[in-house]
C-alpha positions in Angstrom: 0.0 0.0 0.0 1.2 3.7 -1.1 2.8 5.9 1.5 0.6 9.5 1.2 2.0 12.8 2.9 -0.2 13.5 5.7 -2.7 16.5 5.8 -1.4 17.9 9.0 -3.3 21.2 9.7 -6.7 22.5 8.2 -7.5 26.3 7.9 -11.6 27.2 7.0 -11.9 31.0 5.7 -15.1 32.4 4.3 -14.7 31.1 1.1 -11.6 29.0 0.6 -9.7 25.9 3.2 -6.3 25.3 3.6 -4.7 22.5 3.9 -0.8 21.7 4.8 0.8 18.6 3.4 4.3 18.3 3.8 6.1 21.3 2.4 2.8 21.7 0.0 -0.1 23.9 0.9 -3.8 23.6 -1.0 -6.1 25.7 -1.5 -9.8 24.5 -1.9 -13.4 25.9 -2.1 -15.0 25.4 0.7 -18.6 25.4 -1.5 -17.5 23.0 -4.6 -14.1 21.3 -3.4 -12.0 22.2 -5.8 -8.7 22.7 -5.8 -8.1 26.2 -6.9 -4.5 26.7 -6.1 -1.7 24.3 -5.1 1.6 25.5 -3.6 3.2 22.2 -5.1 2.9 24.0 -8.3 6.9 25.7 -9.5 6.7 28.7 -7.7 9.0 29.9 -4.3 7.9 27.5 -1.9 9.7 26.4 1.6 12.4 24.3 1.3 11.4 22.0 4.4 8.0 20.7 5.7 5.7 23.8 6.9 4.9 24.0 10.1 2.8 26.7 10.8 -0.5 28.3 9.3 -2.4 31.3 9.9 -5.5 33.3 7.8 -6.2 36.8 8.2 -9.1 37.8 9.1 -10.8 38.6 5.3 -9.4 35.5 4.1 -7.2 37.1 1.6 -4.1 36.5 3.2 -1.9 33.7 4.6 1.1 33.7 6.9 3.3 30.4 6.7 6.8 29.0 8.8 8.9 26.6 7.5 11.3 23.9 8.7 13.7 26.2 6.7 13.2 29.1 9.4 10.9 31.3 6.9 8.0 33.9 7.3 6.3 34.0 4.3 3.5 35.8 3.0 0.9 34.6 0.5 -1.8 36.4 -1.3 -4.2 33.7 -2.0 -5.9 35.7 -5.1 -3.1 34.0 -7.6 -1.0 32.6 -4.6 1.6 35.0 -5.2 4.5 35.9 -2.9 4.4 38.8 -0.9 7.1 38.7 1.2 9.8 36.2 3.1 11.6 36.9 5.8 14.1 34.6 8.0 13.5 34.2 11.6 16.5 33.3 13.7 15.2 30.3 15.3 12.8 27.3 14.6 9.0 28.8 15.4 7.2 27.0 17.8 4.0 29.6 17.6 2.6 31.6 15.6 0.1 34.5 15.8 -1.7 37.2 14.0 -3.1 40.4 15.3 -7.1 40.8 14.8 -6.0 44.0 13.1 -3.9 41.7 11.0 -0.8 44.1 11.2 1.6 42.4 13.7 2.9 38.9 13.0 4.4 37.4 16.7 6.3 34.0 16.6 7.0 32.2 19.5 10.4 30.3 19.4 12.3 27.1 20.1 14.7 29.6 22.3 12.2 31.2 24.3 11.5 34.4 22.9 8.4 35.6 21.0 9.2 38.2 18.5 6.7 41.0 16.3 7.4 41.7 13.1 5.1 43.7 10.3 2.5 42.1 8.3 4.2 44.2 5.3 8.2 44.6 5.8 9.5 47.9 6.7 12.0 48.8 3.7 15.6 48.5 4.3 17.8 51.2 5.7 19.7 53.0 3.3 23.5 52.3 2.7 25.8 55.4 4.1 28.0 55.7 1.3 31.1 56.8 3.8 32.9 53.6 5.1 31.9 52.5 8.3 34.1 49.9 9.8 32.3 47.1 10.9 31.0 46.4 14.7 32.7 43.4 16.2 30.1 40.6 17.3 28.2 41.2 20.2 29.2 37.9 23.0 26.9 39.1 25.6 23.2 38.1 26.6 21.8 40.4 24.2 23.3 39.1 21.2 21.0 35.8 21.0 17.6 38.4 21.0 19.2 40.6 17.6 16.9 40.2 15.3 17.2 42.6 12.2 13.7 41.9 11.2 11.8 41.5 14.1 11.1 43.5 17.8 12.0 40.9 20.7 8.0 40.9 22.9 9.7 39.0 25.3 11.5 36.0 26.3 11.5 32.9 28.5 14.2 30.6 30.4 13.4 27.6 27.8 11.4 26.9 25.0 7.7 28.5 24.2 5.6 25.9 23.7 2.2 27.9 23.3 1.0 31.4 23.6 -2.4 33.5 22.8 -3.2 37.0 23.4 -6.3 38.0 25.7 -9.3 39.0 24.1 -8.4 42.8 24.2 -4.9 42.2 23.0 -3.7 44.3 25.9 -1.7 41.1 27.1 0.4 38.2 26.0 0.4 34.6 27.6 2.7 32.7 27.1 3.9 29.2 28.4 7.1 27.2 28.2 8.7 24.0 28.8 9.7 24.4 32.7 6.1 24.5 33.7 6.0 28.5 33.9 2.3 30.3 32.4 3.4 34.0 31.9 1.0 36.7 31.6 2.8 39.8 30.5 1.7 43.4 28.8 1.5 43.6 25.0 3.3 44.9 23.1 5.5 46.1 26.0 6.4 42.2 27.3 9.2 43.4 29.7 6.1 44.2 31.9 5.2 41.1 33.4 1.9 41.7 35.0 2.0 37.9 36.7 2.3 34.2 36.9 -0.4 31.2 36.7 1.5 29.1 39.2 0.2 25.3 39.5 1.6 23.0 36.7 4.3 20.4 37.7 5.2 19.3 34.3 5.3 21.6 31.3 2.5 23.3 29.5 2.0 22.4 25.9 -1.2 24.6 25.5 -3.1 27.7 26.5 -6.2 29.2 25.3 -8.4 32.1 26.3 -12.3 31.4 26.4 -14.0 33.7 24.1 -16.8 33.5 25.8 -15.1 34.2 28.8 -12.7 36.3 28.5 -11.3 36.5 32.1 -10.6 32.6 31.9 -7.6 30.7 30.7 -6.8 26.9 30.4 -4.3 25.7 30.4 -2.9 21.4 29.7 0.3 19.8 29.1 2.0 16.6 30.9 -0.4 17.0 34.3 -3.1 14.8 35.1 -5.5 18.0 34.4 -6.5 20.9 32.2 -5.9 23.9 34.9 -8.6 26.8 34.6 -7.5 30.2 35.8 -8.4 33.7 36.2 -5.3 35.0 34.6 -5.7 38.5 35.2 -5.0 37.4 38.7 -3.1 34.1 38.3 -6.0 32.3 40.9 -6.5 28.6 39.4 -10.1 28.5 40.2 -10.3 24.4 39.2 -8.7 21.6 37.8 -10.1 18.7 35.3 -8.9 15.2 35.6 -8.2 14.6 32.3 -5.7 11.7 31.9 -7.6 8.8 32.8 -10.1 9.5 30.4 -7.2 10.3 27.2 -4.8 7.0 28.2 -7.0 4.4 26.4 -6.4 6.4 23.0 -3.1 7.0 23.6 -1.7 5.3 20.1 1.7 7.1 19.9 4.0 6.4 23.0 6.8 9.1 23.7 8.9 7.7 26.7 9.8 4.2 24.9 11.7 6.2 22.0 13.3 8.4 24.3 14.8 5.7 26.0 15.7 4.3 23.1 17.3 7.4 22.0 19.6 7.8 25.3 20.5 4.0 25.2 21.8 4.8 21.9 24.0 8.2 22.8 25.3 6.2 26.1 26.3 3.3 23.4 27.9 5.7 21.1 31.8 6.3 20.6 33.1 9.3 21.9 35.0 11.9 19.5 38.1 13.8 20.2 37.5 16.1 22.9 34.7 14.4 24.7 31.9 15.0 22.7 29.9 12.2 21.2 29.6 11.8 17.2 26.5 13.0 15.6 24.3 10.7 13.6 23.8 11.0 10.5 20.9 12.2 9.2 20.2 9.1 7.4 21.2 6.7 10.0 18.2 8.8 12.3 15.4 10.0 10.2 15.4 6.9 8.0 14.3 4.0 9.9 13.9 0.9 8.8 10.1 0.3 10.0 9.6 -3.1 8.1 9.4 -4.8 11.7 7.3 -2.2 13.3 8.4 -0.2 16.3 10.5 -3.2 18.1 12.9 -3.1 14.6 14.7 0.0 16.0 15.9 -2.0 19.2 16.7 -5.2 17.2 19.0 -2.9 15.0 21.0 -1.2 17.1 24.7 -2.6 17.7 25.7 -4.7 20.5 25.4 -1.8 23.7 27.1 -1.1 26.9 25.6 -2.6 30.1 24.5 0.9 31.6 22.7 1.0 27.9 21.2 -2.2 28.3 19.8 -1.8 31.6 18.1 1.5 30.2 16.0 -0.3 27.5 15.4 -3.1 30.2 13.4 -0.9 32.3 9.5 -1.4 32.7 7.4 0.3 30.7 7.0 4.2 31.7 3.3 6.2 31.9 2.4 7.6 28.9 3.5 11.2 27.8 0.5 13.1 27.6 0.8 16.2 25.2 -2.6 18.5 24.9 -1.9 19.6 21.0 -5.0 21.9 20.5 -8.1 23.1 22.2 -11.1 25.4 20.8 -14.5 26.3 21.9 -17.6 27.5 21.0 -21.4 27.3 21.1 -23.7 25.4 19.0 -27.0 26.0 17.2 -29.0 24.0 20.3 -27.5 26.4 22.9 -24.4 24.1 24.1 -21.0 25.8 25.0 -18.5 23.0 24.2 -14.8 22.8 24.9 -13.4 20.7 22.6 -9.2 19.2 23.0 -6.9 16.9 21.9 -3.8 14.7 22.9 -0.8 14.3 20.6 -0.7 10.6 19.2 -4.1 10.3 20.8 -6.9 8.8 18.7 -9.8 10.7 20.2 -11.7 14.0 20.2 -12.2 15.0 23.4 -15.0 17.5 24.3 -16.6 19.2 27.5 -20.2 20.7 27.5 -21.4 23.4 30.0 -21.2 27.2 30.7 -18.0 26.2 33.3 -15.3 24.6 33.6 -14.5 22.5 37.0 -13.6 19.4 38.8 -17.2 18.2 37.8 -17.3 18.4 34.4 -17.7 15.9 32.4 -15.4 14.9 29.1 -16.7 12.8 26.7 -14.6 11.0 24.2 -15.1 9.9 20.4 -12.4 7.3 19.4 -11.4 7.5 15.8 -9.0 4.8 15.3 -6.1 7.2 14.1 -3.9 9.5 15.5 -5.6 13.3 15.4 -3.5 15.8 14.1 -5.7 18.9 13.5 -9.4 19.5 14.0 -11.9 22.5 13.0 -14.8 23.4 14.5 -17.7 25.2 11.8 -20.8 26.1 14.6 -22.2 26.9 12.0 -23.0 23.9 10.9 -23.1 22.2 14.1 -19.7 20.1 12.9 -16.4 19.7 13.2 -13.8 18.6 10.7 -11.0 16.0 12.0 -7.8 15.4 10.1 -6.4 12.2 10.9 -2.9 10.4 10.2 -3.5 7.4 8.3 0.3 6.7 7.5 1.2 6.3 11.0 -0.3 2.4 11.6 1.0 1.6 7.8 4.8 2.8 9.6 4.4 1.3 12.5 2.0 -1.8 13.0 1.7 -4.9 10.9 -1.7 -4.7 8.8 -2.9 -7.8 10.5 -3.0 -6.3 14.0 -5.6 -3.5 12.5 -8.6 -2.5 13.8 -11.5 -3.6 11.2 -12.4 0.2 10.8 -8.8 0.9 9.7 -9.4 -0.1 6.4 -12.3 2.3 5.9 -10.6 5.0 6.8 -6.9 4.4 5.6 -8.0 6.5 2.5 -9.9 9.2 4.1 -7.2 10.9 6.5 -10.6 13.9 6.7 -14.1 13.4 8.4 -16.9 15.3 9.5 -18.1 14.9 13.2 -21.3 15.9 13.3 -24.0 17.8 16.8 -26.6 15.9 17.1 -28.6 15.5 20.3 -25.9 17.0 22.5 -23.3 15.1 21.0 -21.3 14.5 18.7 -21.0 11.8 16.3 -19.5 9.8 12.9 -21.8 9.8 10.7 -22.2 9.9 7.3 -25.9 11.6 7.9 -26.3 14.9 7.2 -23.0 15.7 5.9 -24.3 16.4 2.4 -23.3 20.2 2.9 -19.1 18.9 3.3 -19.5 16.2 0.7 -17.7 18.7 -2.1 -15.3 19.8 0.4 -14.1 16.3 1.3 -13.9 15.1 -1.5 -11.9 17.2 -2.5 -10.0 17.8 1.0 -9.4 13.3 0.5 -8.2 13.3 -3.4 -4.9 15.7 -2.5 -2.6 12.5 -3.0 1.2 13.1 -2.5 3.6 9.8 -2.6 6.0 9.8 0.0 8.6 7.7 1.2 8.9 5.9 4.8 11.7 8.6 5.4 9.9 11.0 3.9 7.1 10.8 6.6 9.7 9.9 9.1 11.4 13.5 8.9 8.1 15.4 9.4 8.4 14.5 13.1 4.8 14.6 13.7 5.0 13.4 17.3 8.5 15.0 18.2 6.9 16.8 21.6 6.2 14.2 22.9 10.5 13.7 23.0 11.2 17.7 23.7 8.7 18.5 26.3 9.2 15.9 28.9 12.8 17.0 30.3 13.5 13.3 32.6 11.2 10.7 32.6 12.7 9.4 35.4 11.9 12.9 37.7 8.3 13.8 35.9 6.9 10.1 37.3 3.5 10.6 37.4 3.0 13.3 39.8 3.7 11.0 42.8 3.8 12.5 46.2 7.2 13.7 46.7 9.3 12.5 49.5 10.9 15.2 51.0 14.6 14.7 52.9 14.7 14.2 56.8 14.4 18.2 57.8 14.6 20.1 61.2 12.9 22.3 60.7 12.7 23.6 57.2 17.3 22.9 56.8 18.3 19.4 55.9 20.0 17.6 59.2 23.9 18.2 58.5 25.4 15.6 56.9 22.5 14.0 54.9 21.3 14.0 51.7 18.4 13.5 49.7 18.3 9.3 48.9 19.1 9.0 45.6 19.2 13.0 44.1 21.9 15.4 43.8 21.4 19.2 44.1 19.8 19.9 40.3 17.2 16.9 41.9 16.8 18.9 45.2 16.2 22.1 43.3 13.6 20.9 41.0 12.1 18.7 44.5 12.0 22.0 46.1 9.9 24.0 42.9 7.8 21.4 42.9 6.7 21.5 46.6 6.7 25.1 46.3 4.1 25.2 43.3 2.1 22.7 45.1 2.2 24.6 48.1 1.0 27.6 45.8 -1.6 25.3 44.2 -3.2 24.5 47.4 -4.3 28.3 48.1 -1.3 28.2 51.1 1.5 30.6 51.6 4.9 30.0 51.0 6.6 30.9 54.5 10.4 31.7 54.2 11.0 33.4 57.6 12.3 30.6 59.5 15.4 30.4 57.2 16.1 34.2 57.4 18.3 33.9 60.4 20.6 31.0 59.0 20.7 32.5 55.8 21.6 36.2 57.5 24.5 33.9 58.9 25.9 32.7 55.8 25.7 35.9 54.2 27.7 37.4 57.4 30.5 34.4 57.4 
């Protein structure tokens, strides 16, 4: 069976869709299906798989990031070319002003950057002979950015941001747990933190319909709900038990796997280990499914050994995307989903708390990318049909697989306070999927391979070993609040202490108590003074 390039996001505009297939974008009608433009067509295009898609607001423009570091800008008329600019590091985010005139990117570095929908025009040349400025080596030098205006910046990587209904602020989250909520455009002014997540956050969205309130999901058990403006977590939803069953796509496993190798490796001169090469680690041989990559690897080390011997770790859990809105029957529905998950995952109700309920719609295939159209009481899914061909042998398929291994796009559909698959009452997206289900791009195993589809579910968790499951955590023998001289912590050094310390502080925080300090003033007075 052919190997297809994923669809891995859809865009709906008033009169055209979008659709992102490798480094390829589409452009359909939304009324008749058909194709009316096709970036695979010779024209500049991004030299790497796109990761990143946004519409302005009268459909007439879009806004695209490649794996090749580009902003590029696309009238949608003729597809033409507006604009490309090069953004210093890999985009993690991306946003567009309602007034569709500021363009922010989040990035892999931490910092979120604004740049013009239109470029400014270069600076003209002095014609006297300047000699050049020696290379800045400092702090600031990582945050130049010819093109852009540094927002603001984080500590590690932005892994989601969104601006509050006004646009007066910017939140922003990152990889080391943090939820930001700073001015706009003026980001050095950090009004306050959302405090309360023990793993990273992976997601944040602001509720249209109430502005005030921001969730918030990532490797916790829960989605977090928050009054941002004053960083109170007004509830928590339990979450995981009700995602693991559909989690398809495991994250820890290859991680482990990944390590064993580097601990296996050879080292180079001066210490450092040798780099793979690209072909020995984005083309796997996946002819024996998943297991084939241990069976491959060369004869390792014991230490290495040991590593892949270790029982099987909880499952990553990466929220990829939430949305909301309200339906034609008067339902306000919160709708999520998990990376490598297999479900849609929605919550019905005016609020959010402890007591709501999620319901789940299994799908058999990994989600990548879902639309909601309240207009129509649906939802378009986009699903990844390539992944089971990849990874499973065709006999351990689910009898629905082969229905649906050629449509990677259905229409979930409201009906009677749910929703469901069905092909009833889906004649208005009949053109539209049709059309959305012939874009047919051969690709290699490699091919697919490279796109890194589920790659956050490698990034985001920094240790599986000290992010196990949100255990209670066992504190060292204390007088007091100071460790008794002379011991330690069983089993962590002081980076482990540190992070066991953060997270009894944010749990402390979490729990509506204060964080006293006082009792250590005197001793630490005393190490100041000797």
């Amino acid at each position: 069976m052919a190997l297809l390039f994923p669809i891995v996001s859809l865009i709906l505009g008033e009169e055209v869709a979008l659709a992102i297939c490798g480094s390829d974008i589409y452009i359909l009608d939304i009324r008749s299906g058909e194709l009316k433009s096709s970036h695979a067509a010779p024209r500049p295009h991004h030299n790497g798989a796109i990761r990143h898609l946004v519409l302005d607001r009268p459909s007439q423009h879009a806004i695209t990031i490649g794996d090749d570091k580009k902003l590029k800008v696309w009238k949608l008329q003729d597809f033409s070319l507006l604009s490309t600019r090069e953004i210093p590091k890999h985009a993690t985010s991306l946003l567009l002003t309602k007034d569709d005139q500021s363009i922010l990117v989040g990035d892999k570095s931490g910092d979120v950057f604004s740049y013009p929908f239109h470029p400014l025009p270069p600076a003209p040349t002095p014609h006297t002979t300047v000699k050049p400025e020696k290379k800045r080596r400092d702090g600031v030098a990582s945050h130049e950015n010819e093109q852009g205006t540094l927002v603001l910046g984080h500590a590690s990587c932005i892994t989601s941001m969104a601006l509050s209904c006004d646009e007066k602020f910017i939140i922003t989250a990152d990889r080391d747990e943090h939820v930001r909520v700073s001015w706009y455009p003026q980001g050095w002014n950090i009004e306050r933190f959302c405090l309360g997540h023990l793993k990273y956050v992976s997601f944040v969205y602001v509720l249209p319909s109430d502005p005030r309130t921001l969730i918030s999901g990532g490797g916790d058990r829960s989605l977090h709900v928050w009054d941002w403006f004053s960083g109170t977590l007004k509830a928590t939803i339990p979450v995981l038990d009700v995602v693991r069953p559909h989690l398809l796509v495991k994250g820890a496993r290859e991680r482990r796997k990944a390590l064993a190798r580097a601990i296996a490796k050879p080292k180079a001169k001066g210490g450092k280990r040798k780099e793979e090469s690209d072909e020995g680690s984005m083309a796997l041989d996946r002819e024996g499914g998943a297991d084939a990559m241990v069976e491959d690897i060369p004869p390792l080390g014991n230490t290495a050994q040991a590593m892949l011997d270790l029982p099987p770790e909880e499952e990553v859990f990466v929220v990829s995307k939430m949305a909301s809105c309200s339906m034609s029957d008067g339902y306000n529905i919160l709708v999520f989903s998990a990376l490598g998950g297999t479900a849609i995952y929605y919550i019905k109700g005016d609020t959010f708390d402890e007591a709501s309920v999620i319901h789940s719609l299994d799908l058999a295939e990994p989600v990548l990318d879902f639309v909601l159209a309240p207009s129509k009481d649906a939802m378009l899914v986009i699903l990844d049909t390539s992944w089971r061909l990849l990874n499973l042998s065709i006999a351990s398929q689910p009898p629905e697989f082969a229905a649906s291994v050629m449509k990677p796009v259905l229409v979930l559909c409201w009906s009677s306070g749910e929703f469901v698959n069905s092909t009833d009452n889906v004649d208005d997206w009949t053109p539209l999927l049709s059309g959305l289900n012939s874009i047919r791009m051969t690709a290699s195993s490699s091919d697919i391979t490279s796109l890194d589809l589920y790659g956050d579910l490698t990034l985001f968790p920094k240790n599986v070993e000290d992010q196990d499951a949100e255990e209670p955590i066992t504190a060292p023998r204390t007088t007091g609040s100071v460790p008794i001289s002379g011991e330690k912590a069983q089993g962590t050094g002081g980076k482990a202490t540190a992070r066991q310390k953060l997270r009894q502080t944010l749990e402390t925080v979490a729990s509506g108590l204060q964080v006293n300090d006082e009792e250590d003033a005197p001793k630490k007075k005393a190490r100041l003074d000797s």
